[in-house]
C-alpha positions in Angstrom: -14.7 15.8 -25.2 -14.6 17.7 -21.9 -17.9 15.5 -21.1 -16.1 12.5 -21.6 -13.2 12.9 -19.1 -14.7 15.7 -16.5 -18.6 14.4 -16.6 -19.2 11.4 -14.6 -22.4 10.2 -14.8 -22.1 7.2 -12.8 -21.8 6.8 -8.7 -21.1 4.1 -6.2 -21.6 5.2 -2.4 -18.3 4.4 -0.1 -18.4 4.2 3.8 -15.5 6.9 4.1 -15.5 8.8 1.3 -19.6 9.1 0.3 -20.5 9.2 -3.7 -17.6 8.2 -5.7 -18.6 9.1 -9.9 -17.3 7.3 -12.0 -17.4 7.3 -16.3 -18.0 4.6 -18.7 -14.2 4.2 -19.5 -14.0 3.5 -15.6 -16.8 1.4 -15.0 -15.5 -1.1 -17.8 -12.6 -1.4 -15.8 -14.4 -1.4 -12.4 -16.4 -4.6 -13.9 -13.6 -6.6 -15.5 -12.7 -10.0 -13.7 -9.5 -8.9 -12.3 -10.7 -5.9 -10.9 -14.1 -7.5 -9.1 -11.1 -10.5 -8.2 -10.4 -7.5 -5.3 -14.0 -7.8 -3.8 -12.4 -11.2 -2.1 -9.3 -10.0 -1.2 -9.0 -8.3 2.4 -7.2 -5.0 3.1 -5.9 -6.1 6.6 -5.3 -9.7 5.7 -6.5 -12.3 8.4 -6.5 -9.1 11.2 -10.6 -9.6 11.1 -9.4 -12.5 13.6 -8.0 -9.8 15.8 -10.6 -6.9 15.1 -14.0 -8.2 13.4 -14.9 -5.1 11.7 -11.7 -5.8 9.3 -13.0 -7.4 6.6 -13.0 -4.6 3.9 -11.6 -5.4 0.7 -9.2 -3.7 -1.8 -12.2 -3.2 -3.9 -13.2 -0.5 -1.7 -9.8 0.9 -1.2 -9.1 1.5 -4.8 -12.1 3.0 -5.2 -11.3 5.8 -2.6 -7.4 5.6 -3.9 -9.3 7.4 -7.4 -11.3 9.6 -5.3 -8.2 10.7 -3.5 -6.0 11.1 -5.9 -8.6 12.9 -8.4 -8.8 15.8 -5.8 -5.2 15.7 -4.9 -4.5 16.5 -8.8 -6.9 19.1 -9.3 -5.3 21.1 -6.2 -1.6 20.6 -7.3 -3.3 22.1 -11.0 -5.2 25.2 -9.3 -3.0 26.3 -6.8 0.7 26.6 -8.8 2.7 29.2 -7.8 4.4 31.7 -10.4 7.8 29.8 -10.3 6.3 26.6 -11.4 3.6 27.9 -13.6 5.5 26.6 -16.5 5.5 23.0 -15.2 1.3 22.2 -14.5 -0.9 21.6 -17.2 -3.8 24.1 -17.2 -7.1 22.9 -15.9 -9.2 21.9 -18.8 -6.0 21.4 -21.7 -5.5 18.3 -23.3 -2.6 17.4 -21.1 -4.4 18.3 -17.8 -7.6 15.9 -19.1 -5.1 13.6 -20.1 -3.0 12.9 -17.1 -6.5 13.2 -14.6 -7.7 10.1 -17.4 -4.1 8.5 -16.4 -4.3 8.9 -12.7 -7.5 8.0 -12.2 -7.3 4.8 -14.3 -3.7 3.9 -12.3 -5.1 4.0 -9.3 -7.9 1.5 -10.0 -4.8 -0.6 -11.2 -2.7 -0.1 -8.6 -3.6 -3.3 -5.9 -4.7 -5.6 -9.3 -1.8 -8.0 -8.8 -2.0 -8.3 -5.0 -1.7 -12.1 -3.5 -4.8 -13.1 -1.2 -4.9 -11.9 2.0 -2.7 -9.1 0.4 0.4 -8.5 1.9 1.0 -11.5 4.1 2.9 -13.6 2.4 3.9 -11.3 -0.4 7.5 -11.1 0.5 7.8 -15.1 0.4 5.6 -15.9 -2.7 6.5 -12.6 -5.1 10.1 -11.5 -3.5 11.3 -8.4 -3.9 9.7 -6.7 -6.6 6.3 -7.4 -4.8 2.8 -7.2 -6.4 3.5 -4.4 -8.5 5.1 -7.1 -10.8 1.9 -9.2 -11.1 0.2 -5.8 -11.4 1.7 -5.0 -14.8 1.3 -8.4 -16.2 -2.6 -7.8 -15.4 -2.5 -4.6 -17.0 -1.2 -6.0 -19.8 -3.2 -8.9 -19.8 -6.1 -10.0 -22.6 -8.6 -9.5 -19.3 -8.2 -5.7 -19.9 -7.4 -5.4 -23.0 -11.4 -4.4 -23.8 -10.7 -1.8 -21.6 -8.0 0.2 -23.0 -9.0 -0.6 -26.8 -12.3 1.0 -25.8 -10.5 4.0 -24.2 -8.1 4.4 -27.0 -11.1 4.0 -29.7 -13.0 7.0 -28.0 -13.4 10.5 -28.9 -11.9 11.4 -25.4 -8.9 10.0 -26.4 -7.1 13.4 -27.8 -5.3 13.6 -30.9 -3.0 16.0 -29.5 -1.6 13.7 -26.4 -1.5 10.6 -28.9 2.1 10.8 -28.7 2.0 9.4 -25.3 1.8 5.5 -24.8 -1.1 5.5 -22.2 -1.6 2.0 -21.3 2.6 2.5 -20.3 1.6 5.6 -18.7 -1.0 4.1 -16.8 1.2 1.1 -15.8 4.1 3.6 -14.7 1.7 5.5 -12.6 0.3 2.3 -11.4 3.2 1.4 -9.7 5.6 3.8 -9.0 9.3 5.2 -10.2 10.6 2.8 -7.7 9.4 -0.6 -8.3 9.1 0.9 -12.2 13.1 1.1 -12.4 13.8 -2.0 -10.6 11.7 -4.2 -13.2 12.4 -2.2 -16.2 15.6 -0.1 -16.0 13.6 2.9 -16.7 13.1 6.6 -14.9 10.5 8.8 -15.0 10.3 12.2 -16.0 9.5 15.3 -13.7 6.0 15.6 -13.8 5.5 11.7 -13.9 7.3 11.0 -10.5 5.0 14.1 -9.5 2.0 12.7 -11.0 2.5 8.7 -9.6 3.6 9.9 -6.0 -0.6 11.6 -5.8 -1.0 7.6 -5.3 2.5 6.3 -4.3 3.9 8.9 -2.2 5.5 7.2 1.0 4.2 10.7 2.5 1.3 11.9 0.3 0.0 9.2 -1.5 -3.4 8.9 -1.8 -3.0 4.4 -1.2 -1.9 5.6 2.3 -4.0 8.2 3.2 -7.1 5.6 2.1 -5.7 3.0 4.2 -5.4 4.7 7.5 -8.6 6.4 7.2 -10.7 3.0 5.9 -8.8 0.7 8.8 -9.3 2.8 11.2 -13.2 3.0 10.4 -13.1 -0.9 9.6 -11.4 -1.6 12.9 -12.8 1.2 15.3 -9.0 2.1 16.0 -9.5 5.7 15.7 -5.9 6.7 15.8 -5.9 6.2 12.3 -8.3 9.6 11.7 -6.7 13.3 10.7 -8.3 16.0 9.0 -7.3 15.0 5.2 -9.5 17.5 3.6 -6.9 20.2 4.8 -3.9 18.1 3.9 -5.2 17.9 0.5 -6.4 21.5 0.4 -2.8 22.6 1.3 -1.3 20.2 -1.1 1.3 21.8 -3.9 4.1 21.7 -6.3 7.5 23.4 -4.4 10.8 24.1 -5.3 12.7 21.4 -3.3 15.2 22.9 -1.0 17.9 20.1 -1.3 18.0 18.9 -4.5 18.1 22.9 -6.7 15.4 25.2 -7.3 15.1 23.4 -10.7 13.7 20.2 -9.5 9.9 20.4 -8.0 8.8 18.3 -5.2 5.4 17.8 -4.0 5.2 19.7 -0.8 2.1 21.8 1.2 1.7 25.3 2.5 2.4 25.8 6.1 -1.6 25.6 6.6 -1.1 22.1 6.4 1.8 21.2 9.2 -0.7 19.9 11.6 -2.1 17.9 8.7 0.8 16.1 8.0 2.0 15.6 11.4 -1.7 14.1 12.3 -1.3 12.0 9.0 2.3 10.5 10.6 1.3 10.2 14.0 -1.8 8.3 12.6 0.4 6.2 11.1 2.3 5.6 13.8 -0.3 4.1 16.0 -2.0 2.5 13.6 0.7 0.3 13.2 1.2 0.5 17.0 -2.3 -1.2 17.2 -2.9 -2.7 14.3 0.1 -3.5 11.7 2.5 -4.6 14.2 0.0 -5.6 17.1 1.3 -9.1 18.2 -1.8 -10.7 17.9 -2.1 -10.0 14.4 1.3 -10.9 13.3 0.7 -14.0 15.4 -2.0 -15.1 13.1 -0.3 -13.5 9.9 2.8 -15.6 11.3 0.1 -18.7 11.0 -1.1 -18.1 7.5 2.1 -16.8 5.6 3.8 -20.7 6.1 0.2 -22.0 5.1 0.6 -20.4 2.0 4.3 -21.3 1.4 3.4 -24.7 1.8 0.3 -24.6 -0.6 1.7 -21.8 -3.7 5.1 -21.3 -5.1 6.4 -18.7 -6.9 6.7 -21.1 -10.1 2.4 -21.5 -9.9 1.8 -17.9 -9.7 3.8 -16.8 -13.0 0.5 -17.3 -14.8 -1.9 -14.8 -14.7 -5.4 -16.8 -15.4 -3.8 -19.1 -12.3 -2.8 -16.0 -10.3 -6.3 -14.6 -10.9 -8.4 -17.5 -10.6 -7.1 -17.6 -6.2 -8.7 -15.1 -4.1 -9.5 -15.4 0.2 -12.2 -17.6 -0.3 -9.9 -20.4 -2.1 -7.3 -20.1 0.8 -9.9 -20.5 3.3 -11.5 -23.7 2.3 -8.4 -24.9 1.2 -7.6 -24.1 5.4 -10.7 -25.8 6.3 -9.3 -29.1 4.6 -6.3 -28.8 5.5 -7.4 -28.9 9.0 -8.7 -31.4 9.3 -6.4 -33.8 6.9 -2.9 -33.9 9.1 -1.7 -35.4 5.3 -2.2 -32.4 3.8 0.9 -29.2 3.6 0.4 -26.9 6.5 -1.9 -28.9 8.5 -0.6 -27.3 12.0 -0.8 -23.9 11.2 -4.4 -24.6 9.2 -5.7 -25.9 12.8 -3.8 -22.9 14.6 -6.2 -20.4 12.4 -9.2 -22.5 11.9 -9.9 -23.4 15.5 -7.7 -20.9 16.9 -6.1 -23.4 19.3 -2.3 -23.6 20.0 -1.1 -20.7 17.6 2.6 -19.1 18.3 3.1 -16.2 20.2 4.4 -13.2 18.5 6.9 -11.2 20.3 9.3 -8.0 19.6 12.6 -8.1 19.9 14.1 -5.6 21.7 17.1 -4.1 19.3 20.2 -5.2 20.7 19.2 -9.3 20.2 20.6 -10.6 17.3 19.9 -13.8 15.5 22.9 -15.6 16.2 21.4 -14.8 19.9 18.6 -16.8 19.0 20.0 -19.5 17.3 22.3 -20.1 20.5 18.7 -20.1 22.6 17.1 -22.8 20.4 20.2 -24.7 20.4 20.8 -24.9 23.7 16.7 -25.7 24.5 16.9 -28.4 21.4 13.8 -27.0 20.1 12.7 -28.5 17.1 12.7 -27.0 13.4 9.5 -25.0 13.5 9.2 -24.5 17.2 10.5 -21.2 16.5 11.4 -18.6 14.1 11.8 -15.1 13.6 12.2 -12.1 11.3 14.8 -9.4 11.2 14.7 -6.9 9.0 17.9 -5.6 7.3 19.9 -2.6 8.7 19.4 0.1 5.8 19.6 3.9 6.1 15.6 4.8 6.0 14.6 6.9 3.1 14.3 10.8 4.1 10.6 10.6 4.1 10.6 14.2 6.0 12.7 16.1 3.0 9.2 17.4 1.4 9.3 21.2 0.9 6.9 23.2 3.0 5.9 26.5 1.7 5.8 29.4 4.4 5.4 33.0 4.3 7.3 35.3 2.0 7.4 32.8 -0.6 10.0 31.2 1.7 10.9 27.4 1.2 11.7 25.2 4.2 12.2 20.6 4.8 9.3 19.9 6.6 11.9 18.9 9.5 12.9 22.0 9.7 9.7 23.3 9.8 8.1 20.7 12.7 9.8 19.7 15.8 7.0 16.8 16.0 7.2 15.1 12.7 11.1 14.4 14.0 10.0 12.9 17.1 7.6 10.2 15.8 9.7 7.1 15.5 10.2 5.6 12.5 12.4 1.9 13.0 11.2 -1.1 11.9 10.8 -3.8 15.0 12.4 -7.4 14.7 10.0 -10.3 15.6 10.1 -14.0 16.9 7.6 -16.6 16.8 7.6 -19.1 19.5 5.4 -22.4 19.7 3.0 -22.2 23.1 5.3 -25.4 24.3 8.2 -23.2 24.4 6.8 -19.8 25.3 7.6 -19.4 29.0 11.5 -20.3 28.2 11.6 -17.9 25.7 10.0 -15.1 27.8 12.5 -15.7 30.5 15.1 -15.5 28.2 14.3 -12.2 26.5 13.6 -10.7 30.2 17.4 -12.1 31.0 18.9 -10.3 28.4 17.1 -7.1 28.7 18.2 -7.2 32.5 21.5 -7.6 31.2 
């Protein structure tokens, strides 16, 4: 039994992270057609066009998402503190072996319903419940369902925990107490919002400590590199200071301050260079209306049809549409396939409004498509520094209130326009006008 879940006697070999093991439960899942479906589908979207080395897939990223996570739960299990003793499964029980079985099959699901390119033109094509939608409809899908009749079949699945629903569980995990509420009304319990925030976490999730350490490796941006082994070996299960004693956060001993402010400062340039570098949302900019103009949201419902389009159908579908000028998205296919005439991205500085830009392109008489832009909506940000941080004497402090640094590393979203190369100069002089002003 303990063989089954702790014993891996498999092993792939990952550029950041070395030897991931793996079990027989996994690799059934690593080889089914939606999860090899992620070998064509790039991390970073069309940014290889800006940095070449970008053309790792989520393949590789959910692989180290398990590795991550697997080592972030066995801390948060062997370093509890007396006051939340009660609350952690011990290391080796049947609820400790079945939540590690939980985790690490979530976050193998976790980037399963993801669009090609991944997040380009997910906001257009999914709305606002995102891939984590298409993700459950995968897990639930006859693809997998080998997979978790095989799990639930096997020894290792124990009689004691069969209470649980685990294909829900993993599902749950999968995507979050977030998106999980939004599409089914539902909340999670304690220790599952502590469990699905080892991959989800805006702060501590293993998805984003993955990503910023396998761009930055795929690009060469090394902004995007902090010392994750300590952030992971300070990680633990606090008191929160806000919300009562009685509620338990995931937080870190103090040993891991510089950790978590390397972690948001990485995260900051990163998108600095990389996530919100104009170049790449120029092309992005390109390739989003391609893809409105080929897929609807109607076509994607279906989940052999969802599955059966990866990168390499949307690129020789470009390479058509190229050169065809009858075909939908014939301008921006030339933009990205010869790289010729593409917009010019551009952030807006934060006092320019929309109706400021709708004035500009009336007064130029641009022409539908000559221009547009994307604002995002004026929202309080979530509290992402609120995490307990454990200090000496057993004392509990907000992580704010624990580094001056974190505070200062800014946070806002940017607002963007897209202008056609014909119209480029005007609108330059026009933004430069209005800062002046």
């Amino acid at each position: 039994m303990v063989k089954d879940f702790l014993h891996a006697d498999k092993k792939v070999y990952d550029s950041v992270h070395g030897f991931i093991p793996f079990d027989e439960f996994e690799k059934e899942l690593l080889d089914s057609i939606p999860f090899q479906r992620l070998h064509y589908i790039h991390q970073l979207g069309i940014a290889y066009q800006v940095y070449p080395g970008a053309t790792h897939t989520r393949f590789e990223h959910s692989l180290g998402v398990m590795m991550l996570a697997s080592l972030m739960f066995d801390m948060i299990c062997k370093s509890v503190r007396p006051d939340v003793f009660h609350f952690v499964p011990r290391k080796g029980s049947s609820d400790f072996l079945y939540w590690r079985r939980v985790l690490r099959m979530a976050s193998l699901c976790h980037d399963l319903g993801h669009l090609p390119f991944s997040h380009v033109a997910e906001k257009e094509l999914l709305g606002p419940l995102g891939h984590e939608q298409m993700t459950l409809k995968v897990i639930d899908s006859a693809y997998l369902k080998p997979v978790w009749d095989k799990l639930l079949q096997s020894p290792s699945y124990l009689p004691d925990v069969t209470q649980r629903n685990l294909i829900e569980d993993i599902k749950k995990i999968s995507i979050g107490e977030a998106k999980w509420k939004a599409i089914t009304g539902q909340t999670f319990s304690p220790w599952e919002k502590i469990v699905s925030e080892l991959i989800t976490g805006d702060f501590f999730g293993a998805d984003r400590i993955d990503y910023l350490l396998r761009d930055a490796k795929s690009t060469g941006v090394a902004y995007g590199l902090f010392d994750y082994h300590q952030l992971i070996e300070t990680l633990r299960i606090l008191p929160s200071v806000d919300r009562g004693s009685d509620e338990l956060q995931l937080g870190i001993d103090e040993n891991g301050l510089e950790a978590c402010e390397a972690l948001l400062l990485a995260r900051h340039f990163m998108h600095r260079r990389i996530y919100q570098y104009s170049s790449v949302k120029a092309y992005n900019f390109h390739l989003r209306r391609y893809m409105q103009a080929n897929y609807s949201r109607k076509m994607l419902e279906n989940v052999d049809e969802y599955l059966s389009i990866s990168d390499t159908d949307v690129i020789s579908s470009l390479n058509k549409a190229a050169k065809d000028a009858k075909l939908p998205g014939h301008e921006d296919a030339k933009c990205l396939i010869y790289r010729q005439h593409r917009f010019r991205a551009i952030a807006l500085p934060d006092s320019l409004t929309e109706k400021d830009l709708r004035d500009f392109k009336i007064k130029m008489k641009m022409r539908e498509g000559d221009i547009e832009w994307e604002f995002f909506a004026s929202e309080t940000p979530p509290d992402r520094l609120c995490f307990p941080v454990s200090r000496r004497h057993v004392i509990i402090q907000k992580a704010k209130d624990a580094s001056d640094l974190l505070l200062k590393v800014p946070s806002k979203k940017t607002n963007w326009v897209y202008v056609s190369p014909k119209w480029d100069l005007e609108l330059v002089n026009f933004l430069e006008s209005w800062i002046s002003h």
